[in-house]
Each structure stands twice: as structure tokens, then as C-alpha cells.
C-alpha positions as CSV (number, residue, x, y, z in Angstrom):
1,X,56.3,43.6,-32.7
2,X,56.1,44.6,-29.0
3,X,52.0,44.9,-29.6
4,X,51.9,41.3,-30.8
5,X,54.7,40.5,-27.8
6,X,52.0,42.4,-25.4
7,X,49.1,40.7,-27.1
8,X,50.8,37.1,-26.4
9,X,51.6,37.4,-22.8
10,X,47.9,38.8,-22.2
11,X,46.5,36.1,-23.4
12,X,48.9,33.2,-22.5
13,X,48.2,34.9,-18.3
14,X,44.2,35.0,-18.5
15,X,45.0,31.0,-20.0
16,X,47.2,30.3,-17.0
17,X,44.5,31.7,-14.4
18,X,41.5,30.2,-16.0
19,X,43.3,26.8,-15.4
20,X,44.3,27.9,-11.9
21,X,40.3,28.2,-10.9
22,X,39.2,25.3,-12.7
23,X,41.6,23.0,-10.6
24,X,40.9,24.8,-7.1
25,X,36.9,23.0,-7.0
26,X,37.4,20.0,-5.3
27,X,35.5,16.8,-5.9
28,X,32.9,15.8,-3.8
29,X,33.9,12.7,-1.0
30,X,31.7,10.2,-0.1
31,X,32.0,11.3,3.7
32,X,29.7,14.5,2.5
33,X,26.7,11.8,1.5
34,X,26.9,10.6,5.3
35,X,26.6,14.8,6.4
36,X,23.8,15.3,4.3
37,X,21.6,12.2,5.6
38,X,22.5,13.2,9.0
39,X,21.6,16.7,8.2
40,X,18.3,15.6,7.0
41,X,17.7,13.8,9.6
42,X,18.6,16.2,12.3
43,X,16.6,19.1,10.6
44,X,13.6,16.3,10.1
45,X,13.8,16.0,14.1
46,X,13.8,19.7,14.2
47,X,11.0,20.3,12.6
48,X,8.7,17.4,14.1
49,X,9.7,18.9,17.4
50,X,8.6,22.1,16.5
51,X,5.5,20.8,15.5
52,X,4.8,18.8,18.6
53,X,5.5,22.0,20.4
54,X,2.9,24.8,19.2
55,X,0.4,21.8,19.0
56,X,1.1,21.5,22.8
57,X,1.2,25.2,22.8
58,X,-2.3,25.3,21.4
59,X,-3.8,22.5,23.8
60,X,-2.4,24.1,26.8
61,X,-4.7,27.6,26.2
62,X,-7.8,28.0,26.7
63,X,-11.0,28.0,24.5
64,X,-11.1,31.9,24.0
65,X,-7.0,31.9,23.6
66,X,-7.3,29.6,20.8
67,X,-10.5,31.6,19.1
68,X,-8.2,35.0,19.5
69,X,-5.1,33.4,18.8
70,X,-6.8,32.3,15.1
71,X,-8.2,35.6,14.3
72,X,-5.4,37.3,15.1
73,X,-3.2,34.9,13.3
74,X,-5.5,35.1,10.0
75,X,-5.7,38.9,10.2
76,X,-1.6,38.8,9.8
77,X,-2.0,36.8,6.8
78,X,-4.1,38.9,5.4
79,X,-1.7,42.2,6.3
80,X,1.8,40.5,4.9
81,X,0.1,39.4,1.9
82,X,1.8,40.9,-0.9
83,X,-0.3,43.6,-2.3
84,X,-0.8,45.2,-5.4
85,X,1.2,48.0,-6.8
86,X,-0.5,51.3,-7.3
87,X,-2.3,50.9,-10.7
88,X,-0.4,54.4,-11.7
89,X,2.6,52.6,-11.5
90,X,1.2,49.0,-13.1
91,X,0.0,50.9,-15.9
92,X,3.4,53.3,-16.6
93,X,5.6,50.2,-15.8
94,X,8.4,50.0,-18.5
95,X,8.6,46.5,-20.0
């Protein structure tokens, strides 16, 4: 009898909390719509901004800055690409 008492309350609690945290999430409000347009529109600025300013960056260097400025930024690319595992470990992968 207590088993089946303890049994009951156990699962009558985890019941009672799974209700609690399904009524905490909150319905979104319409004032969030407004936030998010303005939020797009703000990070839309943002990043026209920043793209005005390297192309001004850019204009304001010289010829041989720019030329420098390319290779250099092409041999990054080519560094922080991601690379290929060792073919030791590609072969002896498990899965």
C-alpha cells in the first residue's frame, strides 16, 4: 500500500510541474512585430553603412594598397579555409 501511495504522489508532482512550465511561455504581443521591423531596419542601416564605409576605405588607398590589400586578403582565405583531416584519421574514423 505505501509503494502504490509513493507511486501516486510521484506521479501526481511530475503532472503538477509539467503544467507549471507549460503555462510560464508567454504569448507573443503584437508590440514584438513593431521590434522586429525596427530591428531589421536598424541592422539593414547597419550593414549598408558598413558597406559604404570599406568601399570608401578602398577608394581612399592607393593603387599598390589596393593590389596588396587583395593578395593579402585572398591568401587569408585561403589559410582559414577549412582543411582536410589527416587521411589516417579519415580512414580509421568510426561511423
Amino acid at each position: 500500500m505505501k509503494k502504490f501511495l509513493f507511486i501516486f504522489l510521484f506521479f501526481m508532482g511530475q503532472v503538477y510541474y509539467g503544467k507549471v512550465y507549460a503555462q510560464e511561455a508567454e504569448p507573443p504581443k503584437k508590440d514584438s512585430k513593431n521590434e522586429t521591423k525596427m530591428e531589421k531596419e536598424e541592422k539593414k542601416k547597419r550593414q549598408l553603412s558598413e558597406k559604404e564605409g570599406k568601399k570608401r576605405h578602398l577608394k581612399i588607398q592607393s593603387k599598390k594598397t589596393r593590389k596588396r590589400m587583395k593578395q593579402s586578403q585572398k591568401k587569408s582565405r585561403r589559410i582559414n579555409e577549412p582543411k582536410q583531416e589527416f587521411f589516417l584519421f579519415r580512414l580509421f574514423r568510426r561511423g
